[in-house]
N, C-alpha and C positions, 0 to 999 in steps of 0.2 A: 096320293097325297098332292099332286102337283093341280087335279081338279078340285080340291079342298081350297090350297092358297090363292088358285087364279078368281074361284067363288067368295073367297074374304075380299082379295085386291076388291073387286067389281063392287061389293056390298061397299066397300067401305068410299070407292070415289062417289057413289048417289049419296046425295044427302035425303035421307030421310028417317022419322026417329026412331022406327023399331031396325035398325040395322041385326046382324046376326053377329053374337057373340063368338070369339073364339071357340068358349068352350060347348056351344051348340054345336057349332062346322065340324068339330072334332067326335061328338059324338055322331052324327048327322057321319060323315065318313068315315070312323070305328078309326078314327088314327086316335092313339094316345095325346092328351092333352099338352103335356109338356115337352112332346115331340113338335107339335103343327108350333107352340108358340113359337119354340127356338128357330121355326123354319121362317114366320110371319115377322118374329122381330129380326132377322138378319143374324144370329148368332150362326146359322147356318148358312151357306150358300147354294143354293138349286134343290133339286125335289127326289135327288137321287139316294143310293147308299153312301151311308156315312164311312170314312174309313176308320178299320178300326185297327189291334195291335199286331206288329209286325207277326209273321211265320216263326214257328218255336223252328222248323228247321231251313238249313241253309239251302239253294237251288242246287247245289250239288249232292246231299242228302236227300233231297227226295228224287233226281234222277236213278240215285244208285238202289235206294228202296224202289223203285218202278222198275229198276232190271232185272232184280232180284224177286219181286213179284211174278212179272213176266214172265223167267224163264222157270 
């Protein structure tokens, strides 16, 4: 993803009039379309994983299921 938005940045500071579309660059590197926009227009910050909903369990619940595993 991060060579998809640095290849928009680059296309878009040339001026010239067949630039490339968002939705080209997106299929062009199979990222979903309204993944690259939110990442091109700033709703997103950086080219990494997004975070997403907290752990259903607590860090002390899953230490005690891993001893429990373990032993």
């Amino acid at each position: 993803m991060e060579g998809a938005v640095q290849e928009y940045v680059s296309s878009q500071c040339k001026i010239k009039p067949n630039s490339t579309s968002i939705r080209q660059l997106a299929r062009a590197w199979d990222v979903p379309y309204a993944t690259f926009r939110r990442r091109i227009l700033g709703m997103v910050k950086g080219c990494g994983h997004e975070s997403g909903r907290n752990t259903v369990l607590p860090d002390t619940a899953k230490k005690e299921l891993a001893n429990v595993i373990s032993d």
